[in-house]
N, C-alpha and C positions, 0 to 999 in steps of 0.2 A: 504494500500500500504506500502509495507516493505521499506526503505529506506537505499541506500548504504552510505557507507562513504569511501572516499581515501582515500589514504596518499599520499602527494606529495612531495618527497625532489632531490634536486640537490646536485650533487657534487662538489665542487671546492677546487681548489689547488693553492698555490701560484707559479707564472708565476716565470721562473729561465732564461728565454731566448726568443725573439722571430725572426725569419727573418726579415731584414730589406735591403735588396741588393737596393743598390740606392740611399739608403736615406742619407739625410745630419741630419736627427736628430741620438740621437745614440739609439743602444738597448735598454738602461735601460729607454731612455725617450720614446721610442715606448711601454715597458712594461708597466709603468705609466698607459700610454695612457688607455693601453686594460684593465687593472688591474679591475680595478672597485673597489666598496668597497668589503670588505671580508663577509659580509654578509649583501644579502637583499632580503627584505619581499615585495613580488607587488600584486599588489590586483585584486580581476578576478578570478585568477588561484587557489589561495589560495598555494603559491609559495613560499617554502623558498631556499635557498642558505645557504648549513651549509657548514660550511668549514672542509676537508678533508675529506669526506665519500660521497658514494653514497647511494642515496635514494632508496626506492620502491615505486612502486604505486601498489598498494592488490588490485583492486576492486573485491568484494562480490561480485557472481554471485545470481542470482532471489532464490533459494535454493540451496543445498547440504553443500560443506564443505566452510569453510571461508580459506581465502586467508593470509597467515601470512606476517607479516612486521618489523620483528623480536618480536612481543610479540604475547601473543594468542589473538585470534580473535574471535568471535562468530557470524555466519550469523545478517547481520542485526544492528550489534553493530556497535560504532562507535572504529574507527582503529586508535591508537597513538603509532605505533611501530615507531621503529628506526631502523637504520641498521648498526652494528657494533659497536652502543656507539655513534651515532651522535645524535646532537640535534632533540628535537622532533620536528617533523614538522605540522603546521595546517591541517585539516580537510577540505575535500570538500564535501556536501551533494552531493550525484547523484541518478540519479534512480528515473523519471517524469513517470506520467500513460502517455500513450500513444505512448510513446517511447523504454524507458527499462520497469524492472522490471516485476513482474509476469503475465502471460497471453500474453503478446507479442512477436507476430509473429517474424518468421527468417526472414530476406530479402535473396533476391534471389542472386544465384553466381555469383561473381563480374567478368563475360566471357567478350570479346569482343562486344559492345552494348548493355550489360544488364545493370542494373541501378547502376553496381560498387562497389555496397556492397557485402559482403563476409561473409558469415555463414555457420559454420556445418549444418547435420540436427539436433540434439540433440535441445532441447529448454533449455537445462539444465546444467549446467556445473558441473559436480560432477563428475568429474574423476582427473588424479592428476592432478599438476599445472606445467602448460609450463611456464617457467621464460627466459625474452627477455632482451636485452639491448639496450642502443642509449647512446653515446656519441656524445660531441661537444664542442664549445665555445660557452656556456648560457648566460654568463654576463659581465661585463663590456662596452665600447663602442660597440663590435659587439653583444652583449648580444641583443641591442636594435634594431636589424634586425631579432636574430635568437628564439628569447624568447616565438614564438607562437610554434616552434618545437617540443618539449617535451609535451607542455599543449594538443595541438592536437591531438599528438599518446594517451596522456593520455586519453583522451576523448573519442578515437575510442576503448582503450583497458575497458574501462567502458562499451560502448556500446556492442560493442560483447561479454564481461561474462552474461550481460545481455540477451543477444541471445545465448546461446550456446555456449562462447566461441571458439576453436579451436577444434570442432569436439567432443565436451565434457569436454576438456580440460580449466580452466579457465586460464587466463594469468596472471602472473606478470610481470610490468615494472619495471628494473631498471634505473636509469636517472645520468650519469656523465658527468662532467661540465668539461672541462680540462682547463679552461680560456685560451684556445691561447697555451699555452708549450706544444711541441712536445714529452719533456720527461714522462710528465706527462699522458698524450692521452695513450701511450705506457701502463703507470706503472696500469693506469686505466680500460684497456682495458682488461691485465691479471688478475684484480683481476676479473672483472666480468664475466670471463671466468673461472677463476679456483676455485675464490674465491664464486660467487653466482650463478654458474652452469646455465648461460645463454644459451639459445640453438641457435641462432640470437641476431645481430644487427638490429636495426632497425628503418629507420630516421636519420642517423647520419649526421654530419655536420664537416666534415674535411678541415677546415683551414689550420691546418697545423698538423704537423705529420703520414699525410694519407700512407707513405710506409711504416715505420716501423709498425705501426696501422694491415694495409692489410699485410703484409710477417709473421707476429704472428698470423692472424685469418688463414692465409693459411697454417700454420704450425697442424693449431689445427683443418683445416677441421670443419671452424663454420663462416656460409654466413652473410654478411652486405647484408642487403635487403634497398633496397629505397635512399639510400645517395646519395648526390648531386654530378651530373659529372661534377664535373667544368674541367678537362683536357682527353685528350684522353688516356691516359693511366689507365683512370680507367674502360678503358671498354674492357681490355685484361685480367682481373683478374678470375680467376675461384669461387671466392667466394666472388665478388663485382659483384652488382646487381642493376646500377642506373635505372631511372625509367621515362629517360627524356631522349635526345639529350644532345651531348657534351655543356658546356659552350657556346666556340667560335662559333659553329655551331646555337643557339640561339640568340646570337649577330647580326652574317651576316644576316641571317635570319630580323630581327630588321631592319637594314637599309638598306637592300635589298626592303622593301616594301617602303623605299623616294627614291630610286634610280629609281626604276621604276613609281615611280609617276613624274621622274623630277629631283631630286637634283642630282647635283654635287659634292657640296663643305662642306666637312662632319670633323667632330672634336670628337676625344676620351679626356674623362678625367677618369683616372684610380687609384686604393688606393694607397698609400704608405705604410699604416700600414698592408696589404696582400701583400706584395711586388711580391715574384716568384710567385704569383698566378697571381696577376693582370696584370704583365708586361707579364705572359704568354699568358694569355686573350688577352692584347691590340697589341701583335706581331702575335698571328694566326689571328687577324682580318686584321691588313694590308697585308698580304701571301695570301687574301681569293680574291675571285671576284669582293669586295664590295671596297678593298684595295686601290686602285689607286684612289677614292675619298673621301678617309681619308688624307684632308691634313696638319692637325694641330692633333699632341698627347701631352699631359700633364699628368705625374705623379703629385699626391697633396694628401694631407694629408686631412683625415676628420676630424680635428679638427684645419683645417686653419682657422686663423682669417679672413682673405681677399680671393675673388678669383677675384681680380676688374681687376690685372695686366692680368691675364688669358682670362677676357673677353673682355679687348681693343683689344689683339690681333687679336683674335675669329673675331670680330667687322669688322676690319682693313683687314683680311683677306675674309670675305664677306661669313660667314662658313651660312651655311642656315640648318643643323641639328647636334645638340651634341648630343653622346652617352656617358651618366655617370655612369659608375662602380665605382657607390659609394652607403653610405647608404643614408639615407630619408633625416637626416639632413644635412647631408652635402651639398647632392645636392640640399638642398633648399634654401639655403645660397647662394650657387653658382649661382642659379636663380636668385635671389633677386639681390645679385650684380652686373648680366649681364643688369636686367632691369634698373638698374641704372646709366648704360652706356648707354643706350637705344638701347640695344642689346636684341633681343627676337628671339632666333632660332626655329626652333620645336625641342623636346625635347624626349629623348627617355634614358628606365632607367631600369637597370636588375630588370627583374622579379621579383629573390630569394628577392630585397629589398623592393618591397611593402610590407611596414607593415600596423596596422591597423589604424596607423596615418597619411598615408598616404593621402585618400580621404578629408581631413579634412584639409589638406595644400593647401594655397590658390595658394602658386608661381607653385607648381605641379600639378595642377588640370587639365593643356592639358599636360601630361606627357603620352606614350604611352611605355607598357612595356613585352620587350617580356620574356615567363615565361617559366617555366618547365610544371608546369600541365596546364589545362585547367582554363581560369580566373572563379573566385568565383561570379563573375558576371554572368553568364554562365545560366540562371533560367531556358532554354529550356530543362533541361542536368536533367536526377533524378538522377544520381550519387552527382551533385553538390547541388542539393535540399536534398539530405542526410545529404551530408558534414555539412550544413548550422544546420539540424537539429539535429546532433550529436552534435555540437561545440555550440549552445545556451542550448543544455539540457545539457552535462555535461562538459561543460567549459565555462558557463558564461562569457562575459566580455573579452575572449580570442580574439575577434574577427577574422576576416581574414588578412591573412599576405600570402607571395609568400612561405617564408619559412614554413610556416603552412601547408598549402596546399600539398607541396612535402612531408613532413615527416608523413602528413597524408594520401599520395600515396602511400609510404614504408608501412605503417600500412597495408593498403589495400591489396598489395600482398603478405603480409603475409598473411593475412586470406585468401586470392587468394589459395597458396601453402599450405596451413594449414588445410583445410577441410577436406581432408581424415585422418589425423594424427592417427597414429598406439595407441593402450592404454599405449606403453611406446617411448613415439618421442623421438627421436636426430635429432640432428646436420644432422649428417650424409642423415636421411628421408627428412629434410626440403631443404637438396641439390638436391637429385634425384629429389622430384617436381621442382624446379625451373628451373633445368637443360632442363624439359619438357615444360616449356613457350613458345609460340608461338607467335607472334603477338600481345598477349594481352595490350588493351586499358583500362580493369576496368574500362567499363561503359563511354569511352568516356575521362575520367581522366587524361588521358596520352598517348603520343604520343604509338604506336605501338611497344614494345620490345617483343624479343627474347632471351631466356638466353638459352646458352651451356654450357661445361665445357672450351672451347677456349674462350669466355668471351660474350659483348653485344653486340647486335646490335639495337639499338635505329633510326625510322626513322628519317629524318634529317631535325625534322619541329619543327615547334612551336606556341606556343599560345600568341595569344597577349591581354595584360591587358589592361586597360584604367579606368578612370573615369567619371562619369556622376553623376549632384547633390548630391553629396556630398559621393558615394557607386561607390564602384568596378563592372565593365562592361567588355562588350566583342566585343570591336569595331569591330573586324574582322569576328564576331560571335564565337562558339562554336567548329568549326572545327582547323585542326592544319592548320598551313602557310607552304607549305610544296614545 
């Protein structure tokens, strides 16, 4: 058995600015915040963070030509390229019998109810190399939400050069990190468009700088496939392509199912360090149906020392479920401190933030979470039995996360749209399929979209996650909530 080897590097930039509308801390101490260190090494993924350059991931397909990562490569060998002069980055072995590697089978087109995976016919990927890109905010504090993102698409673009690639075509990932700065997103996004001839986005994760971002990819006629819809104006874009239901539309959805089980008296806590995002989130949800028993809202910081003030109120006010748009830690702090008022509401917590520490957290273990894809708990689903066996063969360690899951959705309809791909793709070919989607769920994975050139149409449901012993489940089952 021949054995691949990665390359896996992240890009990051130093943060020069972030939104902060609202807050009483300032900029430069929101930047802190999100900062992180300027370089780190996590283990799993085999994952570095060099500062200023974007990475590649080359995976070696089973034969033909090797996959470059700025130095020469040879089928088989192990890959220590760099890209641009960045530091080198560690190695991931991949490529398991029974999985990838030589002699195994394509899986079948990831169509509406088929098992969600996506292969050419080709068993072989020796034609040129399609080169894709994902931007986002990797590291620092939201780093520790979105950090399964990139290791996933990486995983899935392993898996498919191992099957055939994109129609023959092997892929290369590029992976940039914008930590949070919108100028940065921007300055990063041209280079991987002009600078390493990207043909797609793919899994991105736009915190912030998502217009400027999208009015350059529509300038240049080159689609973001799979990124997260956290507001409704991203799904009027002609080369934005989310793969879910809007944000707020997932939320209502969320406590629409305690409103008809009975509650009344409902409480939002939302980020400070996303500010126009979250305050956006937390005002379409009181304008919604669900609105009129939301009657406690709180802005808070995830890196509050306290939330005890937040949950006397909570308490006093007699709230019987909160909805935290926050990340894992935060909201589990916040937990902890409401139990210690002896305050214990039912709990409900955006999807995108189940990470894979989450199940392992004791104060959120009845935590109910509605998500963009389909929960990883999900084992009745062979779309989600793939996922499972992609992400243990070639991302050890990555586990499952909300955001994992989605940018490994984005992967999917790529290879979804990619199948036919012409012996020389663009840009330009990866739009005309997309523009032909219909309905597609990939295997159950995701809610039902439609992509035009007037933008998406996503139906207006959602999955909801939960836990059980100690592993991600699917309290609602497998269908969307719809």
């Amino acid at each position: 058995m021949m054995r691949r080897t990665i390359t896996f590097a992240l890009a990051t930039a130093v943060l020069v600015s972030t939104a902060g509308c609202g807050s009483r801390a300032s900029d430069q101490e929101i930047v802190e915040a999100l900062r992180g260190p300027a370089a780190v090494t996590t283990t799993g993924g085999g994952t570095t963070l060099v500062p200023g350059d974007t990475g590649a991931i080359g995976a070696v397909p089973g034969t033909g030509p090797a996959v470059t990562t700025g130095t020469g490569t040879t089928p088989g060998a192990p890959t220590t390229g760099t890209s641009g002069g960045g530091a080198v980055a560690p190695s991931v072995t991949t490529g398991k019998p029974g999985v990838g590697g030589q002699g195994a089978k394509a899986p079948s087109s990831g169509s509406s109810g088929s098992s969600g995976s996506v292969a050419a016919a080709p068993t072989v990927a020796n034609k040129s190399v399609v080169t894709v890109g994902q931007l986002g905010s990797f590291s620092g504090v939201l780093g520790a939400v979105t950090a399964g993102a990139p290791k996933s698409v990486g995983a899935w673009v392993a898996y498919q050069n191992d099957h055939g690639g994109l129609n023959g075509h092997p892929i290369k990932l590029f992976v940039a990190d914008d930590q949070g700065d919108p100028a940065t997103a921007l300055t990063l996004a041209k280079r991987l468009v002009e600078s390493d001839k990207v043909l797609a986005f793919v899994g991105d994760v736009h915190f912030f700088g998502y217009e400027q971002v999208e009015q350059y990819m529509r300038s240049k006629n080159v689609p973001m496939i799979g990124g997260e819809g956290a507001t409704e104006a991203r799904y009027t874009s002609p080369v934005n392509f989310p793969i879910s239901a809007p944000g707020a539309v997932q939320i209502v959805k969320g406590l629409k199912l305690y409103v008809e089980r009975g509650a009344t008296k409902m409480g939002m806590l939302y980020c400070l360090e996303i500010s126009a995002l979250c305050s956006y989130l937390n005002d379409e949800v009181k304008k919604s149906e669900v609105g009129k028993y939301v009657l406690q809202s709180y802005q808070v910081s995830l890196v509050a020392p306290s939330y005890t003030s937040q949950c006397l109120r909570m308490k006093q006010g007699g709230l019987e479920v909160i909805y935290m748009l926050m990340d894992t830690a935060g909201a589990s702090r916040l937990v902890k401190d409401c139990a210690n008022q002896g305050f214990r509401p039912k709990l409900l917590l955006l999807g995108l933030d189940a990470t894979k520490e989450l199940p392992g957290i004791p104060a959120l273990a009845e935590a109910v979470m509605p998500g963009a894809t389909v929960s990883t708990g999900a084992r009745d689903l062979a779309s989600v039995n793939l996922f499972h066996t992609i992400i243990d063969t070639y991302a050890p360690g990555v586990g499952e996360s909300g955001f994992g899951a989605q940018a490994y959705a984005g992967a999917l309809m790529l290879g979804h749209v990619g199948q036919n791909l012409s012996d020389k793709p663009t840009s330009a070919e990866l739009l005309a399929a997309l523009y032909k989607v219909r309905k597609e769920t990939l295997g159950g994975f995701i809610v039902p979209v439609s992509y035009s050139k007037s933008g998406t149409t996503a139906a207006p449901c959602v999955f909801m996650w939960g836990v059980a012993s100690g592993k991600f489940n699917a309290p609602e089952g497998s269908k969307p909530l719809c």
